[in-house]
C-alpha positions as CSV (number, residue, x, y, z in Angstrom):
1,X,30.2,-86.0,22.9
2,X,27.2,-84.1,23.6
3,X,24.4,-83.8,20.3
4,X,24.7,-80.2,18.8
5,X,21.0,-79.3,19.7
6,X,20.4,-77.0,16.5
7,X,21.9,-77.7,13.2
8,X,22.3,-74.0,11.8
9,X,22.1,-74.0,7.5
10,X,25.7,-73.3,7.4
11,X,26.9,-71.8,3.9
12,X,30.3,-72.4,4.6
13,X,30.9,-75.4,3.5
14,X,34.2,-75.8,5.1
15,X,33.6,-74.4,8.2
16,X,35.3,-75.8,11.0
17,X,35.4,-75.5,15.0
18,X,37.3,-77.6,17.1
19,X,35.2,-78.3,20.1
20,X,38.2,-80.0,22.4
21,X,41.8,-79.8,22.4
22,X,44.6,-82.4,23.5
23,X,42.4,-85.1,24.7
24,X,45.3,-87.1,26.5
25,X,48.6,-86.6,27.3
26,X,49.7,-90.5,26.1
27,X,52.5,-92.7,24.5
28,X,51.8,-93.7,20.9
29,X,54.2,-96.6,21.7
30,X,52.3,-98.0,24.4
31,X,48.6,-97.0,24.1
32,X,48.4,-96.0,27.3
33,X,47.5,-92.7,29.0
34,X,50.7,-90.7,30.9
35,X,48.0,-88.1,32.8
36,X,44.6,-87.4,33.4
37,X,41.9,-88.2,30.6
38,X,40.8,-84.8,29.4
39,X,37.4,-83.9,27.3
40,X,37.2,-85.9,23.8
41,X,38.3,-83.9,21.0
42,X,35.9,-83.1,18.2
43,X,36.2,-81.3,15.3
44,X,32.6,-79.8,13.3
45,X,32.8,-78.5,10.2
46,X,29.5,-78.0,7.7
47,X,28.7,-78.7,4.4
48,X,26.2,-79.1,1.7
49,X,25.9,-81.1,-1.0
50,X,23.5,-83.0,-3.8
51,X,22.8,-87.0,-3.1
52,X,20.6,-88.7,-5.3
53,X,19.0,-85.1,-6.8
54,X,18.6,-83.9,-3.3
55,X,20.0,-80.9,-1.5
56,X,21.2,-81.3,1.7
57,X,23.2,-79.4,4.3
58,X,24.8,-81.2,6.6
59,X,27.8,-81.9,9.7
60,X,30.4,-83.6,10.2
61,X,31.3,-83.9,13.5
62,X,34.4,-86.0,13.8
63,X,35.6,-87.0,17.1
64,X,35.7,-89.0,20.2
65,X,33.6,-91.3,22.1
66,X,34.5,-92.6,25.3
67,X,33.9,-95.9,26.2
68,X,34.2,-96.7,30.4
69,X,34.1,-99.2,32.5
70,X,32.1,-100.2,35.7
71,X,33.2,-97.9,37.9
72,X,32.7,-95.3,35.4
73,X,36.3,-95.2,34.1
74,X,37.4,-94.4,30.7
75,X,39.3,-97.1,28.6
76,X,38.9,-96.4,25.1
77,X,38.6,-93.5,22.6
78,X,36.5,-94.5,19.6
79,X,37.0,-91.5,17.0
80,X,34.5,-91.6,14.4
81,X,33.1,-89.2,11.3
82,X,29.6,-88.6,11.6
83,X,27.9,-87.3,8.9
84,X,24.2,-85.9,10.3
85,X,22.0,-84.5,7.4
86,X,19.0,-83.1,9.6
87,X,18.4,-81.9,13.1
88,X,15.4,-84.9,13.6
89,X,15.9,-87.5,16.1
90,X,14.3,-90.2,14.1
91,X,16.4,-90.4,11.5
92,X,18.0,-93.4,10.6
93,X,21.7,-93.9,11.1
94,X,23.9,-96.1,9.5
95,X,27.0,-97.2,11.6
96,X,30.0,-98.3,8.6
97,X,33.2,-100.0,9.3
98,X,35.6,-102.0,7.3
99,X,37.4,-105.3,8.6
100,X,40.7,-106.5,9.1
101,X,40.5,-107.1,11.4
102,X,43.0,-104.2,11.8
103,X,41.7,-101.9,9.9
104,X,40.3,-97.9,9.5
105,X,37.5,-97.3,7.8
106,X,39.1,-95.5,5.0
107,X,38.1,-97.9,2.3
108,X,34.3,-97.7,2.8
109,X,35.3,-94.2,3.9
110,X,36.7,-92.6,0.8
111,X,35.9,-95.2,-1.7
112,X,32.6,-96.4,-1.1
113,X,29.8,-94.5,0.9
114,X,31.3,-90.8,1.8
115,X,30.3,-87.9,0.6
116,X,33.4,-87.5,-1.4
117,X,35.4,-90.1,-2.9
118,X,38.7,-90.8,-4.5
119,X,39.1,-91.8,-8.1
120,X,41.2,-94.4,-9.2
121,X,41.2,-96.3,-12.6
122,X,37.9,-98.3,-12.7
123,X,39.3,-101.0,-14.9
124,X,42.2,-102.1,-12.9
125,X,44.8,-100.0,-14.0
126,X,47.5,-99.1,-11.6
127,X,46.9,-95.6,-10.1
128,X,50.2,-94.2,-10.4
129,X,51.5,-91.8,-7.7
130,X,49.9,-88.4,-6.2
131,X,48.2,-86.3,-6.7
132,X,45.0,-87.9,-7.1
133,X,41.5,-86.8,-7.7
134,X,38.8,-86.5,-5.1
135,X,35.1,-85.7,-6.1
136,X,31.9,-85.1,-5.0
137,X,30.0,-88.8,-4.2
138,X,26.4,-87.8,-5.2
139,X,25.4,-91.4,-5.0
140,X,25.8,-92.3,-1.7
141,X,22.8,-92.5,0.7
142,X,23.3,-89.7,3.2
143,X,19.4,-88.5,1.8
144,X,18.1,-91.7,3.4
145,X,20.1,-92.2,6.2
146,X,23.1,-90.4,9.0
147,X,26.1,-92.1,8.5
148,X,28.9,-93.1,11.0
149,X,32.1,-93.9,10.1
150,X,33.9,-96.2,12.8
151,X,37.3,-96.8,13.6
152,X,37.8,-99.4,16.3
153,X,40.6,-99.4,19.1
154,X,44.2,-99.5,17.7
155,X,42.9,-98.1,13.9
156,X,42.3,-94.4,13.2
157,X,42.7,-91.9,15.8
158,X,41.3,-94.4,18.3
159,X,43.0,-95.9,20.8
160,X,43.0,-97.4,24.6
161,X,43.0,-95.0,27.6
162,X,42.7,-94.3,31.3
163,X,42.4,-97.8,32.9
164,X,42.0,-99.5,29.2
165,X,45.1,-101.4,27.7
166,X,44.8,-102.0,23.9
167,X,45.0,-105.8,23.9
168,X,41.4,-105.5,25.6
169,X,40.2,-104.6,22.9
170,X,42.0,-107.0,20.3
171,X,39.5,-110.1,19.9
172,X,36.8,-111.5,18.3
173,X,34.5,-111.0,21.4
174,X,36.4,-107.8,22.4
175,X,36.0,-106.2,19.8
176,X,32.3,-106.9,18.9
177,X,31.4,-105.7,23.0
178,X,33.4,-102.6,22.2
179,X,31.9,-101.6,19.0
180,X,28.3,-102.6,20.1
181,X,29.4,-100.4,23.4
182,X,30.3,-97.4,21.2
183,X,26.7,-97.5,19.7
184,X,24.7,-97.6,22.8
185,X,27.3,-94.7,24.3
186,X,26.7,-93.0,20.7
187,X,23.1,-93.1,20.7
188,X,22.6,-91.8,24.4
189,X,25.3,-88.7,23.8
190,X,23.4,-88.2,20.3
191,X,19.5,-88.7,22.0
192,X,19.1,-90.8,18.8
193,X,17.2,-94.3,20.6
194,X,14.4,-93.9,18.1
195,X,16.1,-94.0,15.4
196,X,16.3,-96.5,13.1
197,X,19.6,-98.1,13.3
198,X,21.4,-100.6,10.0
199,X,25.6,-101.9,10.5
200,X,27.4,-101.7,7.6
201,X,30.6,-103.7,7.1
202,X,33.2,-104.9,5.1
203,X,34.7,-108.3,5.4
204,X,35.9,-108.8,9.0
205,X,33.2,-106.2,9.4
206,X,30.6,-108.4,8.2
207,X,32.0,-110.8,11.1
208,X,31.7,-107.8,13.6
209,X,28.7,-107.0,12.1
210,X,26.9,-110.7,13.1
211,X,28.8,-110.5,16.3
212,X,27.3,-106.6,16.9
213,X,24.1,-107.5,16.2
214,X,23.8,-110.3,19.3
215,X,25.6,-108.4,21.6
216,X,23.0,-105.1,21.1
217,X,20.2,-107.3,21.3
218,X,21.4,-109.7,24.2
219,X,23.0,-106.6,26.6
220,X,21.7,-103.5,25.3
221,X,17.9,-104.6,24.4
222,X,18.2,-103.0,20.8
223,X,17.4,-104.3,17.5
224,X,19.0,-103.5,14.4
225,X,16.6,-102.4,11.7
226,X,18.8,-103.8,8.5
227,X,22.1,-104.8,7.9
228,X,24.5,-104.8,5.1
229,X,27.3,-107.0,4.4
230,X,29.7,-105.7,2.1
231,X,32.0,-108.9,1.0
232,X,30.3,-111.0,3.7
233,X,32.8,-113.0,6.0
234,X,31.2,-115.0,8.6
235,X,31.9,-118.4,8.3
236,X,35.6,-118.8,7.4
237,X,35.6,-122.1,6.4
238,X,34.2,-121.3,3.0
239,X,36.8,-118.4,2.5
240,X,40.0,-120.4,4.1
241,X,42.1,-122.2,1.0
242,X,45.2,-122.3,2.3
243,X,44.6,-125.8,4.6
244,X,45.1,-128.5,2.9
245,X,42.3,-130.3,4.2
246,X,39.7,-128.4,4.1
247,X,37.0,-129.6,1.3
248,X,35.1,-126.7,1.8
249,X,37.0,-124.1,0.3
250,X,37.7,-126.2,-2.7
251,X,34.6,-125.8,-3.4
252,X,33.5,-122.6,-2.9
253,X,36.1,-120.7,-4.9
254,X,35.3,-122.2,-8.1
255,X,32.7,-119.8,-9.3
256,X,35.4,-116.9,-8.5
257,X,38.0,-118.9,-10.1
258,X,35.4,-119.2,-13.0
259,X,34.8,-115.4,-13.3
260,X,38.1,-114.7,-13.2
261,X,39.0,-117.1,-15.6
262,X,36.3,-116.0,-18.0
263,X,37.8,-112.3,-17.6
264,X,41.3,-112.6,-18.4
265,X,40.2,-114.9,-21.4
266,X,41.4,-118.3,-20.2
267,X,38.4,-119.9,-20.6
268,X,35.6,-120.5,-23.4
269,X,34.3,-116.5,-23.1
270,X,31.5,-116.4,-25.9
271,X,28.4,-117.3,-24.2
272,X,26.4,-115.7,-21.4
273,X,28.6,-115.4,-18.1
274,X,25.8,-115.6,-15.7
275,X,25.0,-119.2,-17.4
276,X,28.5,-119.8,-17.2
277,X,29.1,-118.8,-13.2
278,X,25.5,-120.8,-12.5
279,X,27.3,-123.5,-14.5
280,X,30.3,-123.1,-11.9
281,X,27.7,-123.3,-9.0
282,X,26.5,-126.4,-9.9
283,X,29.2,-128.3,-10.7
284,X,31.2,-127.5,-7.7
285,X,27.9,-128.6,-5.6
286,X,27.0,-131.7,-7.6
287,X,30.0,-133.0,-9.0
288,X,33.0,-132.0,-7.0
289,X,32.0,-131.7,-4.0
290,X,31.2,-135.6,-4.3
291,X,34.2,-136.5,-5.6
292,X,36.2,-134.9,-3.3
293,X,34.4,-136.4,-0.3
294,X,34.8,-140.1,-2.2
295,X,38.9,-139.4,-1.3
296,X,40.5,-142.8,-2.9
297,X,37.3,-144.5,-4.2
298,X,37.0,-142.0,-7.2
299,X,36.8,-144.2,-9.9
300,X,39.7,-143.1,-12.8
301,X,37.0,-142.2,-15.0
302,X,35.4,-139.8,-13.5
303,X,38.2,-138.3,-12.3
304,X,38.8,-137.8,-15.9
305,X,36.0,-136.0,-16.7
306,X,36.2,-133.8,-13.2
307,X,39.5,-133.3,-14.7
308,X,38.0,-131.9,-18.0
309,X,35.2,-130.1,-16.4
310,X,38.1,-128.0,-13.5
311,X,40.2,-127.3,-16.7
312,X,36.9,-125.5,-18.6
313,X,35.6,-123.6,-15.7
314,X,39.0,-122.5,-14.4
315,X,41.3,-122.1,-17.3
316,X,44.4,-124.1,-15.6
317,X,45.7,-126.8,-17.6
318,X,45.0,-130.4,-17.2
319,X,48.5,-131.4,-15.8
320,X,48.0,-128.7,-13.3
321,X,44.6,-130.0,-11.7
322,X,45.9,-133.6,-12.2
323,X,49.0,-132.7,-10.2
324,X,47.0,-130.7,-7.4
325,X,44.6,-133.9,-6.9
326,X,41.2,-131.7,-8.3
327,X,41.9,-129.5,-5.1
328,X,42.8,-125.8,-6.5
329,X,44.3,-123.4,-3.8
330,X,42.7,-120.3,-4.7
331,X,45.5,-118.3,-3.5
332,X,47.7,-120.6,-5.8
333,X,45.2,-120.3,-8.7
334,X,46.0,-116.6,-8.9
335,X,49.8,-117.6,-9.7
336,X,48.8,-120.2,-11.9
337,X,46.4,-119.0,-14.0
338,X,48.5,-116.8,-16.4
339,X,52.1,-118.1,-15.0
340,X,52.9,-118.9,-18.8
341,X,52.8,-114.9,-19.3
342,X,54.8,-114.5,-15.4
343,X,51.8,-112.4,-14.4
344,X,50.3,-112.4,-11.2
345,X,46.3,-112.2,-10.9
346,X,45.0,-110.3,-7.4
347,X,43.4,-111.9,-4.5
348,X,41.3,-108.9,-3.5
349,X,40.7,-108.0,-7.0
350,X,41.4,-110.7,-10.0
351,X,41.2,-108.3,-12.0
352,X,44.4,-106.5,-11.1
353,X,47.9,-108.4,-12.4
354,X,51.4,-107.8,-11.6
355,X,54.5,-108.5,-13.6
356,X,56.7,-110.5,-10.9
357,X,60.2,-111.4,-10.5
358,X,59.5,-114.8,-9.5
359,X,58.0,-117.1,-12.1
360,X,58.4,-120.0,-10.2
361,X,56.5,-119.1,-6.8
362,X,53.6,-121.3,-5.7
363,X,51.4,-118.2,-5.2
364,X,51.7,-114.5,-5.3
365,X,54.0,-112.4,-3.5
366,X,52.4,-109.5,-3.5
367,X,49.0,-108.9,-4.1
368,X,48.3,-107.2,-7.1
369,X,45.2,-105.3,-6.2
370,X,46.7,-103.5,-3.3
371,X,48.4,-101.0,-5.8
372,X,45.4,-98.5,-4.7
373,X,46.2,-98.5,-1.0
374,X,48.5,-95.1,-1.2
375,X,45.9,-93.5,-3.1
376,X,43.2,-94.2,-0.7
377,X,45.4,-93.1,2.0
378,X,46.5,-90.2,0.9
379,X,42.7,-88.8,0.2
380,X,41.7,-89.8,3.3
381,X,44.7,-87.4,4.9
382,X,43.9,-84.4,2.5
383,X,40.3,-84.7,3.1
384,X,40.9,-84.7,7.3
385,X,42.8,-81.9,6.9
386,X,41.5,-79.7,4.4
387,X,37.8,-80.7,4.3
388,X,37.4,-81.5,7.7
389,X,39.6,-79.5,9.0
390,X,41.0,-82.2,11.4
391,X,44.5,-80.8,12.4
392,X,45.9,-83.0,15.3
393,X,49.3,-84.6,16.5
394,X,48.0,-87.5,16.9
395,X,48.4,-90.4,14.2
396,X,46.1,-91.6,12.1
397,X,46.9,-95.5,12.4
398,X,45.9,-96.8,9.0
399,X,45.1,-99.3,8.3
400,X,46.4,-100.4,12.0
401,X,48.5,-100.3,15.2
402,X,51.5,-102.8,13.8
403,X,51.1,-104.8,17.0
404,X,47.3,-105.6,16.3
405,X,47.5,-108.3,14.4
406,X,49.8,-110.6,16.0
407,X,48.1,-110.0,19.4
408,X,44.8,-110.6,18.0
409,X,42.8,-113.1,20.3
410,X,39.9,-115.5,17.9
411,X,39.3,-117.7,20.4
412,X,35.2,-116.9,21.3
413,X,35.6,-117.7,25.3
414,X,37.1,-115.5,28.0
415,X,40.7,-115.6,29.0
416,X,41.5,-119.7,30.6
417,X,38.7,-121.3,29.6
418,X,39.3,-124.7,27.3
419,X,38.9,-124.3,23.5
420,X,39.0,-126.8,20.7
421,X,39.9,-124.4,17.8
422,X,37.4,-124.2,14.7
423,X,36.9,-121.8,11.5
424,X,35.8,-118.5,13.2
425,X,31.8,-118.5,12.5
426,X,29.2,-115.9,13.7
427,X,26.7,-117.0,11.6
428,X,24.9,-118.5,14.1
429,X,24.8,-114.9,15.9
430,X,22.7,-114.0,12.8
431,X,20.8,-116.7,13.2
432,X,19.8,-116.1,16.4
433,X,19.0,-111.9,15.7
434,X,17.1,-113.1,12.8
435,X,14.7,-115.1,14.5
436,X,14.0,-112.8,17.7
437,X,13.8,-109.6,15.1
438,X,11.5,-110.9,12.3
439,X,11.5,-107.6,10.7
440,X,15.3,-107.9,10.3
441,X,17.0,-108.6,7.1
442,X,20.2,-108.6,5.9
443,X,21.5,-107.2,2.0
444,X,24.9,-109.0,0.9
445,X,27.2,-107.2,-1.5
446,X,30.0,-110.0,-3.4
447,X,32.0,-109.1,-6.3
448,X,32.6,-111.3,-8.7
449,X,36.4,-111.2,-8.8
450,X,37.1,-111.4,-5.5
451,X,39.3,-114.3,-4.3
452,X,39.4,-113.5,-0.6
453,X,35.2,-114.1,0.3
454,X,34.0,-115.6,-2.4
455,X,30.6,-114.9,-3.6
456,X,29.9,-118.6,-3.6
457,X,30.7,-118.8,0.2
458,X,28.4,-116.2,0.8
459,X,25.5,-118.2,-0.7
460,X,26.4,-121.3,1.2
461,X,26.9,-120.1,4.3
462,X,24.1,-118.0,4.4
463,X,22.0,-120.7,3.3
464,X,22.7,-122.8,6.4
465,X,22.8,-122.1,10.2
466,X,18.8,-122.3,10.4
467,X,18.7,-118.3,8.3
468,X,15.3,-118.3,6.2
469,X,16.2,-117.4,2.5
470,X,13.5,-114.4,2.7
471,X,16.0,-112.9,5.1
472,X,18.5,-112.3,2.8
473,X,19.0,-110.4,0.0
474,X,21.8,-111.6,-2.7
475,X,23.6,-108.7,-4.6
476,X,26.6,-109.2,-7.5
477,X,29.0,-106.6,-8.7
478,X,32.2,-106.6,-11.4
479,X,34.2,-105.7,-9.2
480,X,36.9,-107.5,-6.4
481,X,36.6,-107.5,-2.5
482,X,36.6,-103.6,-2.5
483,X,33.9,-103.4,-5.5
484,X,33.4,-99.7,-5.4
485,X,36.7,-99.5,-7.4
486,X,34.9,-100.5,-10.1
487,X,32.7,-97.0,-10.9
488,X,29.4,-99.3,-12.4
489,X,29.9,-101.3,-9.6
490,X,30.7,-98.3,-7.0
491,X,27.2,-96.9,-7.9
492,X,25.3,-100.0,-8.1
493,X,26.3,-101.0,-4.2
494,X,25.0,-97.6,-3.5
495,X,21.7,-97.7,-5.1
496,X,20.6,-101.1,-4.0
497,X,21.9,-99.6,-0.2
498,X,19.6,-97.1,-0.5
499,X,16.5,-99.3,-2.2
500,X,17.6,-102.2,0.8
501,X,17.2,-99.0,3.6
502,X,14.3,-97.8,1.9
503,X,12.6,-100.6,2.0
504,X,13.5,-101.7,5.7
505,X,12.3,-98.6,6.6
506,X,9.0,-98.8,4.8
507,X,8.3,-101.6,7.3
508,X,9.2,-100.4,10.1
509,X,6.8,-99.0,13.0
510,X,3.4,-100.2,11.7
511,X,0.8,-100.8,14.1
């Protein structure tokens, strides 16, 4: 892709112009190219619009990038929607993906930074079936910054080509070379290397994120002005409750646990809940996380009163935590907590609930808070087609290639090299950014009901790995793992994204 060198005022705001057609003859099935690689496809349209009481015109040029090899050889088409306000090749540009990892970027996409955005029932209603509502966004940041959506290899539109085979492209390390790849390619094609540049992510995005950040510094000599993590997920540890044996996470659920609690009513609800989730904090840290280390010296006492204390933060009965030997399974807690009423709490969302058959399940079936997934895909579709103007045979893989995430490679190391699994972790890679970019700092966005990256395991990884607490900059919402659901939360994120780029930016460049 080649930068459009004048960006006319267009008054159409609709106007589209498909700049390539047919960019490969290739097999859905396989991923793989059946001909020659032909020119990336890229569809323009303009627009104009009013964010944050400021008019702007501006293009979305959605399309292709073309990552290649040594010798020169394509291997992967990155499609992405870039949104470019102004024709000035200093402006900042936000790069914005979600996680998975398997996953489009429809969620941050439609529901949390685009220009326009799908409504769905901010207090945890179901959403029903279509047709839904899309509306204007004038609360996202595209007056401070360009933004570019990014779908990686086997989400989207994008996929492997040429000499590329999908499963190249499917790992931890893979997939951050690839994504940092696309940005340098990016801002070559686009003759934007002066401008400022944040990452954006959401969950395994904030992972990509850390990962991003190392690999643009370390191989393509270029710092990152600011990043945000949006439901940060770096070290797993803190966010894996499912093994048995791992302390950590029995710790830091409990403030979720506690919030959750406090909004479904299962707990003592009358006081402040800020003192309340602080209170949560600290017992976890001082109390618990003690106890749970002592193993078979806790004396029967104070396992009493840990038993009292669990049963007041987390609304489960005394039985329960007795049975479970202090050591909730957040995944179970979301079965337990209102099992007496056979309703279901969500995991991405606590807020959400489902009526299911099975009263008698350990935890969940389904999760609850994934009732809004049709809605956000069928926006994201209408928009392509009729805002966009994106009309291609191609499919739009969302959220992912069905073979991605059974072929999905964690280990850190190349192909044959030894490997004593661990909890993924690239916390240290934002360690190391951090201290060769002083200027660097990083805003994290939690919600308060989320049960798959607890806030609390935000705070305490974040708080290790040798990262300065200057450098980062704590941010709570009412809302799950997707928080932009919630429509106080929605434009909260976006106004402390835009005070967080604002202010990166105000320090930026001085002599």
């Amino acid at each position: 892709m080649k930068k459009l060198t004048c960006y006319i005022k267009l008054i159409a705001l609709t106007l589209c112009i498909p700049t390539s057609v047919g960019a490969l003859a290739q097999t859905e099935e396989a991923g793989q190219s059946t001909e020659a690689v032909a020119e990336p496809t890229r569809f323009v349209s303009g627009h104009s619009g009013s964010f944050n009481g400021e008019r702007i015109d501006y293009q979305v040029s959605a399309g292709e990038t073309y990552l290649k090899n040594a010798a020169g050889e394509p291997t992967a088409s990155i499609f992405s929607f870039d949104y470019i306000a102004e024709d000035d090749d200093n402006r900042p540009v936000t790069f914005i993906w979600n996680g998975g990892p398997g996953s489009s970027s429809n969620w941050l996409h439609m529901g949390g930074y685009g220009p326009k955005r799908i409504v769905v029932p901010s207090d945890a209603e179901h959403p029903g079936a279509a047709p839904y509502t899309l509306k204007d966004a004038p609360e996202t940041i595209l007056d401070v910054t360009d933004m570019v959506f990014v779908d990686p290899v086997g989400t989207g539109f994008s996929r492997a080509i040429g000499e590329g085979k999908k499963t190249d492209f499917w790992g931890l390390t893979e997939d951050a070379e690839s994504m940092a790849a696309f940005i340098a390619r990016w801002m070559t094609e686009n003759n934007r290397w002066n401008s400022p540049i944040f990452l954006l992510g959401e969950s395994f995005g904030t992972t990509r994120a850390a990962a991003v950040a190392k690999v643009l510094l370390d191989d393509y000599v270029i710092n990152v002005n600011g990043i945000v993590f949006v439901s940060q997920a770096l070290d797993y540890q803190g966010s894996t409750p499912y093994v048995d044996d791992n302390i950590i996470s029995y710790i830091t659920y409990i403030p979720s646990m506690a919030a959750t609690a406090w909004y479904h009513g299962k707990v003592d609800n009358s006081g402040d809940f800020e003192a309340f989730i602080q209170a949560s904090r600290e017992f976890a840290t001082n109390e618990l996380l003690p106890a749970l280390f002592s193993g078979n010296l806790l004396a029967a006492d104070k396992r009493q009163q840990l038993i009292e204390k669990l049963h007041s933060f987390t609304g489960l009965s005394k039985e329960y935590i007795d049975q479970v030997d202090l050591r909730i399974n957040a995944f179970r807690f979301a079965k337990e907590l209102r099992r007496d009423q056979g309703i279901a709490v969500g995991l991405l969302d606590s807020r959400y609930t489902n009526d299911e058959r099975d009263d008698v399940l350990a935890r969940p079936e389904n999760d609850a808070a994934r009732a809004i997934s049709p809605a956000y895909k069928a926006s994201l579709m209408h928009y392509m087609r009729n805002d966009l103007g994106i009309d291609w045979d191609r499919t739009y893989l969302n959220p992912s290639d069905p073979e991605l995430s059974g072929k999905w490679r964690w280990s850190p190391l190349p192909e044959g090299r030894s490997w004593e699994p661990h909890y993924v972790n690239t916390a240290p890679d934002l360690a190391a950014v951090l201290r060769a970019n002083p200027a660097l700092k990083v805003m994290v966005g939690s919600g308060y009901y989320d049960l798959i990256t607890p806030f609390f395991d935000a705070e305490y990884t974040l708080n290790r790995h040798g990262i300065k607490s200057d450098d980062i900059i704590y941010r709570y919402y009412h809302g799950g793992h997707m928080m932009y659901v919630h429509e106080p939360a929605r434009k909260a994120l976006l106004k402390d994204t835009r005070e967080f780029i604002n202010a990166q930016l105000q320090g930026a460049g001085k002599e």
